[in-house]
N, C-alpha and C positions, 0 to 999 in steps of 0.2 A: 481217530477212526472216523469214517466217513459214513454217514447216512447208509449207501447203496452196500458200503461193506458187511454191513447187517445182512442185506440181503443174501450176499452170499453165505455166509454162515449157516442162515437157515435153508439155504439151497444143499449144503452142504449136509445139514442135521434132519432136516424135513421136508425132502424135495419131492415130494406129493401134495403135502398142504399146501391148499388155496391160498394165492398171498391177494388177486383182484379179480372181478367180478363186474361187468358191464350188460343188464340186460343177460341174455340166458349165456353168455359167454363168460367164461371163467380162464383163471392162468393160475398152475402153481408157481412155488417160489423158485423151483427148478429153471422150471419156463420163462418167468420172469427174469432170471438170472443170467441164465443166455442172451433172450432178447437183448438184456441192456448193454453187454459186451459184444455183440455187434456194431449196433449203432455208436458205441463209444470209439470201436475199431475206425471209426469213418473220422474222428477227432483227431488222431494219433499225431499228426502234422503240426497240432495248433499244443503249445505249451503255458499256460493259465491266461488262458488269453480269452476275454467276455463273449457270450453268443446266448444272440437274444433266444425265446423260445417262442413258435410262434404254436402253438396246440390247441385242441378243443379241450373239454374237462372230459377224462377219463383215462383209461388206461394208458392209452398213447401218449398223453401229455406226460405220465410219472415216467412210463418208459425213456421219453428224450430226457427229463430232467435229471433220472438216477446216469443218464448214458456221459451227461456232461461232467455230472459230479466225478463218476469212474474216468473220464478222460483226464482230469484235473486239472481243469477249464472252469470256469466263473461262469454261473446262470444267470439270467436275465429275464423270468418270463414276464410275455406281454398279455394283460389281461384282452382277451379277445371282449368282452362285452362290452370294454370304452369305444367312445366313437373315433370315427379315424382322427379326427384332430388332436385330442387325446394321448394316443399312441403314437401321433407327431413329434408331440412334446418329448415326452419320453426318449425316442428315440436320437433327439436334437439333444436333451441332456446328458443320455449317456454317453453317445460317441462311438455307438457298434457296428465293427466295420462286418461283423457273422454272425448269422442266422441261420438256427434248425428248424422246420417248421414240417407239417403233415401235410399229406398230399390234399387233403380238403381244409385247408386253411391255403394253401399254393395257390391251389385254384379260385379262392372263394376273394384272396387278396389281387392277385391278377402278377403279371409281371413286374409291369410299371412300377407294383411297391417297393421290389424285391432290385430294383436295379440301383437302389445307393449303396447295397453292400459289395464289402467285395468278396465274400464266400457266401454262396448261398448252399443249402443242402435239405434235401426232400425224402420226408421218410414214409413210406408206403404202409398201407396196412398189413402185408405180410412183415413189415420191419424192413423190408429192401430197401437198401440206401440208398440214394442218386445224387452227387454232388454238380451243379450246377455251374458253380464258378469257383475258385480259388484262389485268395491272394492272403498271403501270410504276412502278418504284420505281427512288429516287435511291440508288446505292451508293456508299460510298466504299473504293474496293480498290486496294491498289498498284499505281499505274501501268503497271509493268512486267510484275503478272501474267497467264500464260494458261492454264495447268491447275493442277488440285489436282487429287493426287491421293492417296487414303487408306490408310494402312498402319494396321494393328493392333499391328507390335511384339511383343515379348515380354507387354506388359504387358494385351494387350487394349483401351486405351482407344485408339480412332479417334486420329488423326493427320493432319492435312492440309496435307500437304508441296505446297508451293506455287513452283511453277516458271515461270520465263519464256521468252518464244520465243529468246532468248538461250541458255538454257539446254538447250533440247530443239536448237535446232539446232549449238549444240556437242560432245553427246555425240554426236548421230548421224553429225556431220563425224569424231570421232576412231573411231565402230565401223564405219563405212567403210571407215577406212583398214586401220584392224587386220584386219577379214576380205577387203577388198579387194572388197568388194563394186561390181557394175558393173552398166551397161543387161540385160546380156544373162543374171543369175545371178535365180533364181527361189527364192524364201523358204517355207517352211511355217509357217504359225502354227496349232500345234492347242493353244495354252496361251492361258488368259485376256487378251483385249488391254485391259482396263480395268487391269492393272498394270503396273507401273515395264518390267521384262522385256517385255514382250506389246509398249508403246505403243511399245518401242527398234527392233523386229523391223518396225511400221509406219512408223515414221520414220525409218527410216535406208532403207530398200528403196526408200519414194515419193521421196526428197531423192537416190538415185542413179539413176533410172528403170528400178529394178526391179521387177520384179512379187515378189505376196503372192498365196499361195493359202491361202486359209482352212480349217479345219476344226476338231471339236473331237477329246479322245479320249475320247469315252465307244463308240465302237464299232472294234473292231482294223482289220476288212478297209478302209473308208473310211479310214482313218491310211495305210496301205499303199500301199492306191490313189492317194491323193493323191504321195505321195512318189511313186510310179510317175509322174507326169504331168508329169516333167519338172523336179523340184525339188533343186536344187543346192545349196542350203543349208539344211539340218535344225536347229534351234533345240529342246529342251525343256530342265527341269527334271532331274534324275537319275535322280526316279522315274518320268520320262515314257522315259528308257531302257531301265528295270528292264522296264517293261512289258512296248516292246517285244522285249525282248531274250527273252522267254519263248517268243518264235516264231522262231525261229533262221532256220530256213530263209526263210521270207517277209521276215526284214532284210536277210538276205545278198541276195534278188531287190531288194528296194526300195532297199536305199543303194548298190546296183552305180554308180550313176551320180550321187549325193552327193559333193558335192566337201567340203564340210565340214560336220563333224555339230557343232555350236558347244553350249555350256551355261550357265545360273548357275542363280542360289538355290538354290545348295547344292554342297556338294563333290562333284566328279566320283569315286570313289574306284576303286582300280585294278582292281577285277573288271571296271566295267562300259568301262573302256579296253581292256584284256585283250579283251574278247568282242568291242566293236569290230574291233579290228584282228584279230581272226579269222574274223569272218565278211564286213569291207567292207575289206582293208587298203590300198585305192585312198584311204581317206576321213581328209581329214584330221581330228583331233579338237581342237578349242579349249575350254577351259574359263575363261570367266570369271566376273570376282566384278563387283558391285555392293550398290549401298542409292537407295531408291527417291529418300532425302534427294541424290542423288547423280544426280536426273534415271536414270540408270539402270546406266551400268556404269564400271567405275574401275579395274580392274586384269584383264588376261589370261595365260595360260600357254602362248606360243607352240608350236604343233603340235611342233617338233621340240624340244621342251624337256620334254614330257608324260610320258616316262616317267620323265626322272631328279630332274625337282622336283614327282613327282602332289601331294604334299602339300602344297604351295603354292598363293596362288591366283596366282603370277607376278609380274610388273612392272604399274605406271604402262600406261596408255591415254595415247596422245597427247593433249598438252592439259593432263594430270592430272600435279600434284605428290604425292607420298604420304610419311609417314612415321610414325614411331613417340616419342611422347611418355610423358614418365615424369607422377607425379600433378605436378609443377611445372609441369607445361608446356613443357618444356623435351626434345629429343630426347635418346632414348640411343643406346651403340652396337650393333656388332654383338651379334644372341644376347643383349640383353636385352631380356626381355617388358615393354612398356608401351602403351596404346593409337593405336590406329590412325587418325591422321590424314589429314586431304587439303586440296586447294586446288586451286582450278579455275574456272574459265567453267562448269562443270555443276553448283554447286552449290544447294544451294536457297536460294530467298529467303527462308524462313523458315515456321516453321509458323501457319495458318491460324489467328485468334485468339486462340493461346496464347505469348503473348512472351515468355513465362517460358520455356518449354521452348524456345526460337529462343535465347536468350539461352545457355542451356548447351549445347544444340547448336553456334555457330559460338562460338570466341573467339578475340579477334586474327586474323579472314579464316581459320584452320581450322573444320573442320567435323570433329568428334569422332564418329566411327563407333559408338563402343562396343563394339569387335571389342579386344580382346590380342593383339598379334603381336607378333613377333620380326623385324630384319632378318636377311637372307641374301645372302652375295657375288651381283655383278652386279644388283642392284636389288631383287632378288625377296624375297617376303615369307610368314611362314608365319604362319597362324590360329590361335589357339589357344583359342579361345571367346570370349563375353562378357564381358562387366565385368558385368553384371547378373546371370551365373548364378554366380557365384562363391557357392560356402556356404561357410559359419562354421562351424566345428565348433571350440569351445573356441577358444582363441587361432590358429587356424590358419583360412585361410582356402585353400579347393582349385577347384580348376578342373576342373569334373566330366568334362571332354571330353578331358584326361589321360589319367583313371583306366579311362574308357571306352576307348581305344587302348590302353593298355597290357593289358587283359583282351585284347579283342579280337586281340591280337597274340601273346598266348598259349595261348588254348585253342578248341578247337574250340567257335566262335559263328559266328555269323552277322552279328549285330549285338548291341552293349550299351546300358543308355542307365542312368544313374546318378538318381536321385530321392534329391531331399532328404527326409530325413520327422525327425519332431520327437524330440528325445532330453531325459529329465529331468535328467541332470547337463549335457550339453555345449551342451545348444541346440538341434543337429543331429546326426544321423548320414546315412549313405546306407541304401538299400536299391536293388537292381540290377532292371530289367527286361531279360530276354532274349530274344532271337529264336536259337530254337537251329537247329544243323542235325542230320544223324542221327546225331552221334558225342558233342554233347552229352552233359554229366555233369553234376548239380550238385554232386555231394560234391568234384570236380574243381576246379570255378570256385573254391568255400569254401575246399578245400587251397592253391591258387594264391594267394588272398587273404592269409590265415592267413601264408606264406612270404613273399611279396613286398610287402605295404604292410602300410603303418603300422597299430596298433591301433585308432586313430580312422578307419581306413578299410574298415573290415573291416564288409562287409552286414549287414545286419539281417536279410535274407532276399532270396532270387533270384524273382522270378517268370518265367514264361517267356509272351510273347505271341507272336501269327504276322505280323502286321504293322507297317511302321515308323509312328508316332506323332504323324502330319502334322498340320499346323493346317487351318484354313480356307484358309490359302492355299496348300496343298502343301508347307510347310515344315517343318522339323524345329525347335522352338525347346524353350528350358526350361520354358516354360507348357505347349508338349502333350504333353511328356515328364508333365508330373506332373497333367494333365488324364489323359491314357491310366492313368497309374498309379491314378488314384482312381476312375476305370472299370471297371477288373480287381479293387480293391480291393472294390469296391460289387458288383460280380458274383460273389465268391467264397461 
């Protein structure tokens, strides 16, 4: 069963109730259900055959993507917020000869982008179709597939994690259950829904007959507003918390009535638990983890577990086996660090033309995360970086997000972030970027350094920046650590 087939169901059962919600504009699931068998009607030529999605985040955007899934065509969306080179890429990877896109994305891209395809097709805000060009080409794509969707990774090079309706309608069954989501609980999405996170928040809410209110955050009072309107389940990122948590008074009015503030892509860490439950302590707070290869989410930290394992990302998601492999392949036990497996119905089918990387990705039905964990009693499991950011310093290989807790849990910071930079005996050494707060020292951090780690780990030098070191996607990884570093570096 498909995603979009949900929807008709509850068009079918409930075609009065709100399924989305944009600013003062609303749609039932009736409405919804139409819309998207129009626009699918405009597919009917092309037989699972890939088409990119070019959409803003809102309503329109789920409308083309439920339109492609009902045509039974393979989605593609392009995240509008990467920069055009970005979306070069991607498009040079996957090899799309069609593209849906909205009339203000048409216009905002220009012609010149839209002339390598050979279907192009423009969908209005009444939903009126306009097919542009048309050239039908014979594909050959895994049967099974129905979205790609594109991660960048640590490494920067595009990735196109390739999912089936199998797979999106299995995670969204186990984050269901996990947050309990039902007809009558109403969603906030103000984070990108062209990724892994965003596309889990649309498909788990439409597959329970809940409603989605869209929004983005580039403006505070609208983010507010919308939470005001009735929204019972709060979704962002960490730094979509930071944000808002800088307006105290207006989260304490807006999450009065938030039954749960939910998270991934990235660690919830305990200041911003803390300021929750001092300003909404009605609200429960979840924190989960995922990987996009992972359709979307894989392990949670049950609300009343939150304070005494924040450091964890929790247990297994219904559905989801998980565990800890050493380099053999083979599991360790408790409290030793080795990588972090899984097994599941959500996993991916493999990556988009590259079977090389699909091959080191899953082995023996695991699928290799690249995350280092350690088990912990009761199931639960702690992070403790990459496999990819590990540096070499001499015979010693370190795990920069140690080094980085262990400062931070010593001196007055705010935040740490470790960068490799090049050394002529060892290979490597570190040097520290910092986000200080007022009590900040740096001859302090140096003495601490000096006393408490090894000589090989002792900085090269402290810089201090004001911002955390996000990618393109809002993430913290070991590329924008040492992108921001050579930023600061080039500005000095």
């Amino acid at each position: 069963m498909r995603i979009d087939a949900y929807i008709t169901e509850h068009a079918r059962k409930t075609p009065h109730q709100t399924a989305l919600e944009e600013g003062k504009y609303s749609i039932s699931y009736s409405c919804l259900d139409e819309d998207i068998s129009i626009i699918a009607s405009s597919l009917n030529d092309f037989e699972h055959c890939r088409f990119a999605i070019l959409a803003e985040s809102g309503i329109h955007y789920i409308k083309v993507l439920m339109a492609v899934y009902r045509s039974g065509n393979i989605a593609i969306p392009l995240p509008i917020e990467l920069p055009g080179l970005s979306l070069e890429r991607i498009l040079d990877a996957a090899c799309i000869n069609n593209i849906i896109a909205t009339k203000k994305q048409y216009l905002r891209f220009g012609d010149g982008f839209f002339e390598r395809f050979g279907t192009v097709i423009v969908v209005s805000d009444d939903t009126a179709v306009e097919t542009l060009s048309k050239r039908t080409i014979l594909e050959r794509n895994n049967p099974e597939l129905r979205l790609v969707l594109y991660t960048s990774g640590t490494t920067g090079t595009p990735k196109g994690v390739m999912l089936s309706d199998k797979n999106l309608v299995s995670n969204s069954r186990s984050i269901i259950e996990v947050l309990n989501i039902t007809p009558k609980d109403k969603a906030a999405l103000v984070i990108s829904p062209h990724h892994a996170f965003g596309n889990s928040i649309i498909n788990s809410h439409l597959m329970a007959g809940g409603s989605i209110h869209t929004g983005t955050m580039n403006f505070i009072d609208p983010v507010f507003n919308l939470i005001e309107s009735g929204v019972s389940i709060f979704y962002g990122v960490p730094s979509t918390y930071r944000i808002l948590l800088r307006y105290p008074e207006r989260f304490k009015k807006a999450f009065a009535n938030v039954r749960t503030a939910a998270s991934a892509g990235g660690a919830m860490d305990s200041v911003i638990v803390r300021s929750i439950r001092e300003l909404s302590p009605g609200t429960q707070i979840l924190p989960m983890y995922g990987q996009t290869e992972a359709t979307a989410r894989l392990a949670y930290l049950p609300s009343e577990d939150v304070d005494k394992f924040i450091d964890t990302i929790g247990k297994a998601i219904p559905g989801v086996t998980l565990d800890v492999f050493n380099s053999e392949n083979r599991p360790v036990g408790p409290d030793i660090t080795g990588e972090l497996v899984v097994r599941g119905d959500n996993i991916l089918l493999g990556y988009l033309n590259d079977e090389a990387a699909t091959e080191k990705k899953i082995i023996n039905g695991w699928m290799h995360t690249g995350d280092l964990a350690q088990k912990l009693p009761g199931g639960y499991l702690r992070l403790l970086g990459r496999k990819d950011d590990l540096i070499k310093i001499g015979d010693h290989r370190i795990n920069p997000r140690e080094i980085e807790k262990e400062i931070e849990m010593n001196n007055e910071v705010s935040s740490v972030f470790v960068v490799p930079v090049s050394h002529e005996l060892m290979g490597n050494a570190i040097s520290l970027m910092v986000i200080p707060n007022q009590k900040t020292k740096v001859d302090e951090i140096f003495a601490f350094c000096r006393k408490n780690l090894p000589g090989y780990l002792y900085p090269r030098e402290i810089l201090f920046i004001d911002h955390l070191p996000l990618s393109e996607n809002g993430k913290i990884s070991n590329r924008s650590i040492i992108e921001e570093y050579q930023h600061v570096k080039a500005s000095m």
